[in-house]
Phi, psi and omega in degrees: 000134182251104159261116167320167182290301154334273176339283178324303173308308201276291166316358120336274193271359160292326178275001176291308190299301184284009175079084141254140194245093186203197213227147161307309188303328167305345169247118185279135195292008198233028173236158186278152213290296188286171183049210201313345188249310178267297191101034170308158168252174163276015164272311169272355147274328162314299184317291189304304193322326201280295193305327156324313201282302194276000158269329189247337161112067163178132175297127167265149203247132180301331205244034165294114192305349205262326174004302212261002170270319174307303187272019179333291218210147178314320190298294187285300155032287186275279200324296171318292198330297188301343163295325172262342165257180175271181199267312224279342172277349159306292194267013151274352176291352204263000000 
């Protein structure tokens, strides 16, 4: 699996946030959060939406028609994340 420096950070804090007892390398980054691949919920999207939000400083809004392509996969995830910050607001995240 090839992750970017992002990916990792964000497979970081999905797993900070929700206590998950697993390792980033445990997540393949093109497989999906919810249902059949992580198992994520509508509860641990919140839960993520929040940490996101109080970590890169910008809101994801619930009632975004894009939602459900943004929290797909660990990949589009960062990729959103990274659209909405500068690279220099990344590495004050850590």
């Amino acid at each position: 699996m090839d992750l970017s420096d992002l990916d990792v950070q964000v497979g970081e804090l999905i797993i900070d946030t929700l206590n998950l007892d697993i390792e980033v390398s445990d997540i393949d980054p093109d497989d999906y959060l919810f249902g059949e691949g992580l198992g994520l919920d509508s509860i641990d999207a919140l839960e993520l939406a929040m940490a996101i939000s109080n970590t890169y400083n910008f809101q994801l809004r619930s009632d975004d028609a894009n939602n459900k392509k943004i929290f797909r996969s660990l990949r589009s995830l960062s990729d959103y994340i990274a659209s909405q910050i500068t690279y220099s607001e990344i590495k004050t995240a850590n």
